[in-house]
C-alpha positions as CSV (number, residue, x, y, z in Angstrom):
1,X,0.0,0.0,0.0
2,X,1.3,3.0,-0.9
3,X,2.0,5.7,2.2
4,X,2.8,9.1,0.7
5,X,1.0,11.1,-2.3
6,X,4.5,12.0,-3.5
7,X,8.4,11.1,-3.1
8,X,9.5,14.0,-5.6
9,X,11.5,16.7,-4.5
10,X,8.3,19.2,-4.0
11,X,6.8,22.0,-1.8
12,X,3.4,21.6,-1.3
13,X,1.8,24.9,-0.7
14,X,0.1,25.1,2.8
15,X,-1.3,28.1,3.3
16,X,-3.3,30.7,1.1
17,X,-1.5,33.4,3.1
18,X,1.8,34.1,1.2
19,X,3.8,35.0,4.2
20,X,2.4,32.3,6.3
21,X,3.4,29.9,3.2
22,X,7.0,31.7,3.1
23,X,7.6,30.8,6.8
24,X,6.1,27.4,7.1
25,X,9.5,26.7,4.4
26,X,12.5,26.1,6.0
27,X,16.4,25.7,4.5
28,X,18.1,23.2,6.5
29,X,20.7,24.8,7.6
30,X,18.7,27.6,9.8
31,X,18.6,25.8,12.7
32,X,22.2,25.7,12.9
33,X,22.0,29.4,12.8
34,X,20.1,29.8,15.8
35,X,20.7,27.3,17.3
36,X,24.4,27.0,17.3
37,X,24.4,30.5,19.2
38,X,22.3,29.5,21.7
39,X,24.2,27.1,22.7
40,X,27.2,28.5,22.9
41,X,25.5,31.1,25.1
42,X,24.6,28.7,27.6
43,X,28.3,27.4,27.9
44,X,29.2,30.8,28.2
45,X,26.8,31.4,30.7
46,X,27.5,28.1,32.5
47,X,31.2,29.0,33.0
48,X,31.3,32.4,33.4
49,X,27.5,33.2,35.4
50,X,27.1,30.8,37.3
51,X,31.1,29.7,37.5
52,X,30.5,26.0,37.0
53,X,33.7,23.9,36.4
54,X,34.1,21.3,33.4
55,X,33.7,18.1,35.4
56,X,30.0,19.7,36.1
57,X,29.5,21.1,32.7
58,X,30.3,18.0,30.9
59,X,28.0,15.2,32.9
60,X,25.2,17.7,32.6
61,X,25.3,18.9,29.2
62,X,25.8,14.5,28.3
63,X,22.5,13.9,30.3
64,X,20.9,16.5,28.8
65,X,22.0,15.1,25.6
66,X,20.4,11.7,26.5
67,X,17.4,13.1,27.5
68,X,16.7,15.0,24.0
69,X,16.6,11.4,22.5
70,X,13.8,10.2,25.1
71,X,11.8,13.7,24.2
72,X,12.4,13.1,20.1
73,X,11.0,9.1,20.8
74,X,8.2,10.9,23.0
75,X,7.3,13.9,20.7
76,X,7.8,11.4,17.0
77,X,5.2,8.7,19.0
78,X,2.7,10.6,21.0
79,X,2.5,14.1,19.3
80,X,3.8,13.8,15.6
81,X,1.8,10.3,15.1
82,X,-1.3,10.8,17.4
83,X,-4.1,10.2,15.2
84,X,-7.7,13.5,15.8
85,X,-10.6,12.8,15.3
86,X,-11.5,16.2,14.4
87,X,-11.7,18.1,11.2
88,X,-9.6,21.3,12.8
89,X,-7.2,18.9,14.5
90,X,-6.3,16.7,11.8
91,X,-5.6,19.7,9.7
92,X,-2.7,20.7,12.6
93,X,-1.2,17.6,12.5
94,X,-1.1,17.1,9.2
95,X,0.8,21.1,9.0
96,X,3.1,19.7,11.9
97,X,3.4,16.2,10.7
98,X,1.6,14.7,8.2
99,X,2.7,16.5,5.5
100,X,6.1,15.0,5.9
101,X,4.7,11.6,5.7
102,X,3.1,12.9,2.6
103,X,5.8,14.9,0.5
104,X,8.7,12.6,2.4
105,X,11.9,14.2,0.2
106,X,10.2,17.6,0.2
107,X,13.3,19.8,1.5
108,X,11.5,22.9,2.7
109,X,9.7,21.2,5.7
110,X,12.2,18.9,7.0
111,X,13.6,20.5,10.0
112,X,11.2,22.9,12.2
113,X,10.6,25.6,11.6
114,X,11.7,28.8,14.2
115,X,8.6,30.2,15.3
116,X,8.0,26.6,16.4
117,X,11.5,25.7,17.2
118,X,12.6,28.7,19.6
119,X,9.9,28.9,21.7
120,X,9.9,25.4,22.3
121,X,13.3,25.7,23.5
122,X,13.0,28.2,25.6
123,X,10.2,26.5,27.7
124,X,11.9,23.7,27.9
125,X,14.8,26.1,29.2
126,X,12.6,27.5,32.0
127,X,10.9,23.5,32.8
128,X,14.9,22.2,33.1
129,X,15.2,25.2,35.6
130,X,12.7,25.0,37.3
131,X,13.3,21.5,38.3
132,X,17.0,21.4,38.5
133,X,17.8,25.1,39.0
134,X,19.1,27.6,36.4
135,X,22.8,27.6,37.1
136,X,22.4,23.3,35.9
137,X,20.2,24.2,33.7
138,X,22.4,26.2,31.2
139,X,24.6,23.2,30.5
140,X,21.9,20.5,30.7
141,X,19.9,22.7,28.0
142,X,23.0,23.1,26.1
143,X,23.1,19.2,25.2
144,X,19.6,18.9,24.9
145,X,19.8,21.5,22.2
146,X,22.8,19.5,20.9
147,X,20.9,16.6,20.4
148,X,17.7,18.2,18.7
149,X,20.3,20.0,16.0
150,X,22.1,16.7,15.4
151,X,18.1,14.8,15.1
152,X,17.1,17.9,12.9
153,X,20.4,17.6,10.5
154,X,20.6,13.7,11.1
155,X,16.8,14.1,9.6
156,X,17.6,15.9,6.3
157,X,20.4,13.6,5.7
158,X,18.5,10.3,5.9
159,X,16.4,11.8,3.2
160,X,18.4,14.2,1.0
161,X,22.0,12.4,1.2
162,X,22.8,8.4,0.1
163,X,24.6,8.5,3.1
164,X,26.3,4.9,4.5
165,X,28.3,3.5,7.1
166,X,27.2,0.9,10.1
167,X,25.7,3.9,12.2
168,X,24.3,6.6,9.8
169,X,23.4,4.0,6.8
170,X,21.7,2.2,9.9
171,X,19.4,5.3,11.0
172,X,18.9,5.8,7.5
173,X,17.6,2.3,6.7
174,X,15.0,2.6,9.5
175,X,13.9,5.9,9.1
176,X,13.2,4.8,5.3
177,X,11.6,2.0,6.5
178,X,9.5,4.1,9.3
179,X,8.1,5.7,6.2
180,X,7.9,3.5,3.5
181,X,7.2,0.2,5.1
182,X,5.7,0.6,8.9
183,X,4.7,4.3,9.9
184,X,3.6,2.9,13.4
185,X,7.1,1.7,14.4
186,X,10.4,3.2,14.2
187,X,10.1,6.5,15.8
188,X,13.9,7.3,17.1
189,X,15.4,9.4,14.1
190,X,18.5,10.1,16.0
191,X,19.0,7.3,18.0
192,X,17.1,3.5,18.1
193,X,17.4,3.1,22.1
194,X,13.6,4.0,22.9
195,X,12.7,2.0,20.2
196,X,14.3,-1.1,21.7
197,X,13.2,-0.5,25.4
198,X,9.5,0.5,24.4
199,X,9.5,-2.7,21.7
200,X,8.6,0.0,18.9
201,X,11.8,-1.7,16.6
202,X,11.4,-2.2,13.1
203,X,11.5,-5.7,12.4
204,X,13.0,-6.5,8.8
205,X,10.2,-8.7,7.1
206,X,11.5,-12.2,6.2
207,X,11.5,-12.7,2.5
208,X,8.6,-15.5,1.6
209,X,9.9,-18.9,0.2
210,X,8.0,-20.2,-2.9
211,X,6.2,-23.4,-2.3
């Protein structure tokens, strides 16, 4: 069965509303731009505001790290893939989500987009601090952020780039496979580890033996 309406390199217009249709497209290489910064503000900030020393910095910013892979598993399962019932709410998740399953090598909607991406990032800022305090949450947040650049350029790659190796060609094979083959599996883009603990693997299909 097929599970997209088109795998050519195309921009499907979302919006009637020019501007809104200019921002909803997205180069992949803009959330290095922010995000990059940001980060290195926060190590800055770490070291210099709050005086933390390395053997802090590191642990925390590695943990956060970690912990970005458990929210991409979370936010790719529960959010991305939940399924409305509603007219309204099925047209959000198909802008958020289900356009990507639709238009899988469109390059334009691949990695978030800002207005999405930034604020995002700075509530999870102010939840990390909140619960841990702000001076450990500057590094934490730093590899958190690490991790959701190197999901959003690990992304683009599996589809844009015939990329190999026993790692990368691996995440490629199953995010292909996530979309091609079995949408309700396979949700770690970054990383397989939730998929394994919450049994969500992609299993490769035994080929059939002729009788």
């Amino acid at each position: 069965m097929k599970m997209y309406v088109s795998n050519k390199r195309e921009t499907p217009r979302m919006f009637q509303n020019d501007i809104a249709e200019f921002l909803s497209h997205v180069h992949w290489v803009v959330p290095l731009l922010f995000f990059v910064p940001i980060i290195a503000a926060l190590l800055f900030l770490s070291v210099e505001h709050y005086a933390l020393r390395i053997v802090t910095i590191v642990p925390l910013a590695l943990i956060g790290l970690a912990f970005w892979t458990f929210a991409e598993y979370f936010l790719h399962r529960f959010i991305f893939h939940y399924k409305p019932t509603s007219a309204w709410g099925a047209r959000i998740h198909w802008m958020f989500h289900g356009v990507h399953h639709d238009y899988p090598s469109d390059p334009l909607r691949l990695v978030m987009v800002p207005t999405i991406s930034l604020p995002l990032a700075g509530l999870f800022y102010f939840l990390f601090a909140a619960v841990m305090g702000f001076p450990a949450a500057a590094p934490f947040s730093a590899g958190f952020l690490t991790g959701y650049l190197f999901y959003d350029m690990t992304h683009y790659a599996v589809h844009h780039f015939p990329i190999k190796g026993k790692f990368f060609g691996r995440l490629r094979e199953l995010h292909m496979r996530h979309h091609f083959q079995d949408p309700e599996n396979g949700f770690g883009v970054s990383s397989p580890l939730w998929d394994m603990v919450f049994k969500t693997e992609l299993r490769r299909e035994k080929p059939q033996v002729a009788d």
